[in-house]
Every structure is written in structure tokens, then in C-alpha cells.
C-alpha positions in Angstrom: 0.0 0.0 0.0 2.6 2.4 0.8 4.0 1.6 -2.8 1.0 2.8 -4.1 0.5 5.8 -2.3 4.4 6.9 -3.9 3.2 6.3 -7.0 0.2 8.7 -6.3 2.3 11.1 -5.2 4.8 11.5 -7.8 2.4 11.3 -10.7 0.3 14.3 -8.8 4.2 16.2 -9.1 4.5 15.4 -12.4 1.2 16.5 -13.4 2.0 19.9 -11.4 5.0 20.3 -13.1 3.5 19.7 -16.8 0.5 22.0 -16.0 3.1 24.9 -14.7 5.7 24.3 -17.5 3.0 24.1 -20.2 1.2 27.4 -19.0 4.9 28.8 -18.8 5.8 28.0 -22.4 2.8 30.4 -23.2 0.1 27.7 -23.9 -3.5 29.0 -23.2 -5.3 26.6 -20.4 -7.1 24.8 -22.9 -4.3 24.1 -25.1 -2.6 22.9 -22.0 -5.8 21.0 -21.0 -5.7 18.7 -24.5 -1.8 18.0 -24.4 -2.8 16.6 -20.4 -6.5 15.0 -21.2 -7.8 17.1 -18.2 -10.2 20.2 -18.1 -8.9 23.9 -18.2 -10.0 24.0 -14.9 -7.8 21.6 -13.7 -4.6 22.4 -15.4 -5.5 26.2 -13.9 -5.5 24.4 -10.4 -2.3 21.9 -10.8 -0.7 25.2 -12.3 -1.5 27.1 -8.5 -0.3 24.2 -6.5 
């Protein structure tokens, strides 16, 4: 179980990084949203965490 719960973790960090490196590279939310599979909204929340 703990294996699994480091696995959760670091793909959450990676999707954080993406969403901020994406949006930093000067892709709109919604662009960054299709290269992810995820809503806007969500990359706009990975992005402020």
C-alpha cells in the first residue's frame, strides 16, 4: 500500500510540473488542458499548486 501511495504522489508532481511548465511556455489553459487529457479548470489548479 505504501507503494501505491508513492506512485500517487509522484504522478500528482509530475502532473503539477507539466501544468506549470505548459502554461509557462505560453500555452492558453485549454491548449494545455488537450496535451494533459484534463479540463482547463484543472490544469489552472495543478498550475497554483
Amino acid at each position: 500500500m505504501a507503494a501505491l501511495d508513492e506512485q500517487q504522489r509522484n504522478v500528482a508532481a509530475v502532473s503539477r510540473q507539466a501544468a506549470r511548465h505548459l502554461r509557462e511556455i505560453g500555452l492558453t489553459g485549454v491548449d494545455a488542458a488537450t496535451v494533459l487529457g484534463v479540463s482547463a479548470q484543472r490544469v489552472s489548479q495543478l498550475a497554483k499548486s
